[in-house]
RODO-2510 file (C-alpha; in nm, 4 decimals, decimal comma):
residues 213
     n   res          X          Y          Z
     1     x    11,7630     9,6501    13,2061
     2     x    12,0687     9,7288    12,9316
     3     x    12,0729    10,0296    12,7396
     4     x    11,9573     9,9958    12,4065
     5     x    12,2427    10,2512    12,1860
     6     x    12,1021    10,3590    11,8831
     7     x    12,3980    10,5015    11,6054
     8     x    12,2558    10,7570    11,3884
     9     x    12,4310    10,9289    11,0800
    10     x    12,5598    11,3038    11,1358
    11     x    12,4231    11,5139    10,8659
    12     x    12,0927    11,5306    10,6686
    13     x    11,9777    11,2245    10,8177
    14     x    11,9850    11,3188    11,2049
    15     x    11,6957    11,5600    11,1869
    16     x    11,4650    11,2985    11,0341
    17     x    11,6116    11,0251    11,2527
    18     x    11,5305    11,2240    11,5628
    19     x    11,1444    11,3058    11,3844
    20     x    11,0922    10,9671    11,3539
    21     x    11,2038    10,8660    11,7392
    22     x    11,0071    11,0843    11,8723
    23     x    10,6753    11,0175    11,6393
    24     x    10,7080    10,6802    11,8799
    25     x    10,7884    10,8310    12,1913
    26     x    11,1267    10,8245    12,2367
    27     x    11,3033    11,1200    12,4571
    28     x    11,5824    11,3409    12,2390
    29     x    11,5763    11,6101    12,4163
    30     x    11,9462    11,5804    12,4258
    31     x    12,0024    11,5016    12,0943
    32     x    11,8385    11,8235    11,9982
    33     x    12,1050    12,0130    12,2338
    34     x    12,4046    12,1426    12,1384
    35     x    12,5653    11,9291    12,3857
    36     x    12,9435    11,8201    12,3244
    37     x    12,8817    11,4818    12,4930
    38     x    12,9342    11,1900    12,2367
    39     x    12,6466    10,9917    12,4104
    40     x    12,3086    11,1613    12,4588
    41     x    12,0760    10,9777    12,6748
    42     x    11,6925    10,9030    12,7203
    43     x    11,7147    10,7506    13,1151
    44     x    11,3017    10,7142    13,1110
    45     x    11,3457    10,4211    12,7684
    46     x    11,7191    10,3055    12,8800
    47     x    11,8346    10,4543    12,5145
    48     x    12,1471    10,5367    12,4075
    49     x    12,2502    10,7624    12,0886
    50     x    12,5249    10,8374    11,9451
    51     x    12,6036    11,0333    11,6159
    52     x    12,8979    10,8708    11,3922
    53     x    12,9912    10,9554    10,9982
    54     x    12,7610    10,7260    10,8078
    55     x    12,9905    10,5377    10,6544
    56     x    13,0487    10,4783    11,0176
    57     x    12,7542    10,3308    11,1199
    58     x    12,7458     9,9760    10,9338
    59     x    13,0537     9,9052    11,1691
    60     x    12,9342    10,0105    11,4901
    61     x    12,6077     9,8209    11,4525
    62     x    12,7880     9,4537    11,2859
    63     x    13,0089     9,4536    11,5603
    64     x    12,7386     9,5356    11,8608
    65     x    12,8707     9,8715    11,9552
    66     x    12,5447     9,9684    11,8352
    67     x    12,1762     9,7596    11,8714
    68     x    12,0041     9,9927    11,5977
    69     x    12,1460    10,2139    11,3254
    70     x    11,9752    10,4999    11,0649
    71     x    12,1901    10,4829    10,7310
    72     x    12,1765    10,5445    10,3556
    73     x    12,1827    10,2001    10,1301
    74     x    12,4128    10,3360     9,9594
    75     x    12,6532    10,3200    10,2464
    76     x    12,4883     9,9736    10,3572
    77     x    12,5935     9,8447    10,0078
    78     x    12,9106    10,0157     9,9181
    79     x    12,9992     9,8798    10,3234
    80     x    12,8717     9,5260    10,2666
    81     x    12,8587     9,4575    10,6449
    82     x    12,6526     9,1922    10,7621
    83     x    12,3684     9,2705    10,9772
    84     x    11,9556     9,3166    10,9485
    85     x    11,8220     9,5336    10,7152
    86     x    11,4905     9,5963    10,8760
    87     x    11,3181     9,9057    10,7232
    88     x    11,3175    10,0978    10,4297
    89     x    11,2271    10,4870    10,5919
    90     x    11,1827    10,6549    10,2606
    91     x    11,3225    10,9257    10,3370
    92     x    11,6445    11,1036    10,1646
    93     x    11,5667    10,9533     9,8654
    94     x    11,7551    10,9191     9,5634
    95     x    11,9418    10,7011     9,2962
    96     x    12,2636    10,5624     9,2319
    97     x    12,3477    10,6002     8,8915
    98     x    12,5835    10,5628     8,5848
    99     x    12,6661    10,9398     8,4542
   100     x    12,8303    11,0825     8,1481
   101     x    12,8268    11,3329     7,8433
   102     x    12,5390    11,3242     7,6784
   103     x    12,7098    11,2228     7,3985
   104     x    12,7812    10,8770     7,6057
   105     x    12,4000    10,7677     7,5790
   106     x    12,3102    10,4578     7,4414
   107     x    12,6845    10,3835     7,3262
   108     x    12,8487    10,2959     7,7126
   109     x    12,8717     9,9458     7,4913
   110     x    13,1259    10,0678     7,2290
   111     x    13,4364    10,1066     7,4199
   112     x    13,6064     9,8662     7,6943
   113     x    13,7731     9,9146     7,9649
   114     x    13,6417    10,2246     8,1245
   115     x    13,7724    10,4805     8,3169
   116     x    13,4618    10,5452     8,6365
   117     x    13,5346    10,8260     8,8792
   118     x    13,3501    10,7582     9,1830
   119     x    13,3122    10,7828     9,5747
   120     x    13,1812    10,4699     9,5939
   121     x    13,3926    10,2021     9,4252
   122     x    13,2549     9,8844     9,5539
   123     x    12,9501     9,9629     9,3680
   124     x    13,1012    10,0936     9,0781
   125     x    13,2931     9,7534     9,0657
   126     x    13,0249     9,5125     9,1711
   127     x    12,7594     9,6995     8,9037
   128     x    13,0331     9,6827     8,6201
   129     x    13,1800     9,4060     8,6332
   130     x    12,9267     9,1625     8,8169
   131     x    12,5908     9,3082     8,6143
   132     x    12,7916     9,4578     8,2945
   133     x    13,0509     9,2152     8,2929
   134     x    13,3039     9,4601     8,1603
   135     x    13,6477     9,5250     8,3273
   136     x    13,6977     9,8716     8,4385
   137     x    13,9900    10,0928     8,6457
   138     x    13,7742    10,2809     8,9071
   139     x    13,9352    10,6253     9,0298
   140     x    13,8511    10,7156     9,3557
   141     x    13,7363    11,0440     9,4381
   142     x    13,6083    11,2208     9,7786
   143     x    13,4572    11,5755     9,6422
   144     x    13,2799    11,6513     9,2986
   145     x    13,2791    11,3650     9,1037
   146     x    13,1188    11,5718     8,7961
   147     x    13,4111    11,6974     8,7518
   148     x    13,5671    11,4026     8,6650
   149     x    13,4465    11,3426     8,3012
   150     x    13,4504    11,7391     8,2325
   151     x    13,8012    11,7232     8,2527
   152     x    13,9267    11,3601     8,0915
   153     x    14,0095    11,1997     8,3979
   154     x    13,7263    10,9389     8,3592
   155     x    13,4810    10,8908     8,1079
   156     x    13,1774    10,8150     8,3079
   157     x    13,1394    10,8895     8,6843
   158     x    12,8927    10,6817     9,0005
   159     x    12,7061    10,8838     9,1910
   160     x    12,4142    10,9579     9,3566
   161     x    12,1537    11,1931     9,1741
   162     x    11,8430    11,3614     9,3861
   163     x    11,7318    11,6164     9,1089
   164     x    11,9735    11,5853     8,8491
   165     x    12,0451    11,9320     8,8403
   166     x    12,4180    11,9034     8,9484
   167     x    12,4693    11,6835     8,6282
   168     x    12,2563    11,8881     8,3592
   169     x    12,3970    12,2174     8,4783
   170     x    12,7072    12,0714     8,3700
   171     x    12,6536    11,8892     8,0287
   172     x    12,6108    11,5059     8,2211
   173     x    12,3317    11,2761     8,1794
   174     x    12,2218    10,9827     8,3544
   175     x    12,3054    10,6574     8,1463
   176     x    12,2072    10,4077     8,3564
   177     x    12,0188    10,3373     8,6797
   178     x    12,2090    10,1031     8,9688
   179     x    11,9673    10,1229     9,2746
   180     x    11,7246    10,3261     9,4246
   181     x    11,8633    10,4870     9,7601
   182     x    11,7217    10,6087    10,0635
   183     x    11,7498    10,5631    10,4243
   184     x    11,7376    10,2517    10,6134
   185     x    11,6942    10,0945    10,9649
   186     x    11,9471     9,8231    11,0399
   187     x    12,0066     9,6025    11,3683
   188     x    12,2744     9,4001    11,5239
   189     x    12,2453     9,0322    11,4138
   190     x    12,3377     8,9104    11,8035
   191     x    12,1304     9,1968    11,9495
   192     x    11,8087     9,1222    11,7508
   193     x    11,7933     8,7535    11,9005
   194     x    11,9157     8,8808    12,2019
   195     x    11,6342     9,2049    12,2970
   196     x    11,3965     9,1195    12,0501
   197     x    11,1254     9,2313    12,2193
   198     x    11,2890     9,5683    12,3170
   199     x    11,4182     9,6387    11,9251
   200     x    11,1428     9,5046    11,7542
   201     x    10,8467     9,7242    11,9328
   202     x    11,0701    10,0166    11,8400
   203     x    11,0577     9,8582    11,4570
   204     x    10,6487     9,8275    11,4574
   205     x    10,6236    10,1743    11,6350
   206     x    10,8777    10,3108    11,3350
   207     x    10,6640    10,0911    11,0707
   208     x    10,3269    10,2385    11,2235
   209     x    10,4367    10,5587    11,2022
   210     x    10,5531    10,5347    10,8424
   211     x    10,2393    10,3357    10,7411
   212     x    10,0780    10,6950    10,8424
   213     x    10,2813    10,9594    10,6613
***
């Protein structure tokens, strides 16, 4: 019997990942080290793991070097890779949104071509110009996008929002809602023909467990 490699995101995400696989019996006892190995094992369920940045993780598991992955949608839709979406976990929940001065709301109609400041720009583009239909010059950014509008480099910014403390604390409102994120369970297209048995009693265990909580 193959190993089944599971690709989980490093970060918030890995503690409830790991929660979850073990809820249904799976062994990460080595994912719980603080082992320097890049593969962690569970030899008694022929399982491998692996942790990978999440934007990582949509491209391990399209191209097979990963059966399963744990993942944000927000990553699976600013990565628009093509594989299963099987479960919505519901956990690290939050929303992608459309943020600006409060003095923005109910007038992001009056003025065209739009500066957004963003991390993720396929969204930003998709949601403006496929849903708005409006033409706008996305700027890129990789730390605070709040920052952004605060100091003229864009007038409205995409991000995600948990609380919405991050924007109020700094004069930002939320304008408009894009999607509601949280995390997700995702499998290889080839591998979910190929071990469906294997991958999808590790889906109804995770959908058991959740139907529980």
């Amino acid at each position: 019997m193959r190993y089944l490699t599971i690709a989980l995101s490093k970060g918030r995400l890995t503690e409830l990942s790991v929660e979850l696989f073990e809820a249904i019996g799976l062994d990460c006892t080595e994912l719980k080290g603080s082992s320097r190995k890049l593969i962690l094992t569970d030899e008694k369920n022929k399982i491998k793991f692996f942790l990978a940045k999440p934007s990582d993780v949509p491209t391990y598991v399209e191209y097979g070097a990963a059966d399963i992955g744990i993942v944000g949608k927000d990553t699976l839709l600013e990565e628009g890779r093509h594989l299963y979406e099987v479960l919505n976990l519901g956990f690290a929940a939050c929303r992608m949104v459309v943020a600006g001065p409060v003095e923005l709301q109910g007038k992001l109609d009056q003025f065209n071509n739009k500066r957004v400041a963003t991390k993720y720009p396929k969204i930003a583009r998709e949601y403006f110009e496929h849903k708005r239909r409006e033409s706008i010059e996305v700027i890129k950014l990789n730390g605070s996008v709040e920052l952004a509008p605060l100091v003229g480099l864009s007038e409205v910014i995409v991000d995600l929002v948990e609380s919405g403390r991050t924007l109020k604390e700094n004069g930002l409102v939320v304008l408009e809602h894009i999607a509601d994120i949280s995390a997700r369970l995702v499998v290889n297209r080839v591998s979910m023909k190929m071990e469906s048995e294997r991958i999808n009693k590790i889906v109804d265990g995770i959908r058991k467990e959740l139907e529980k909580r």
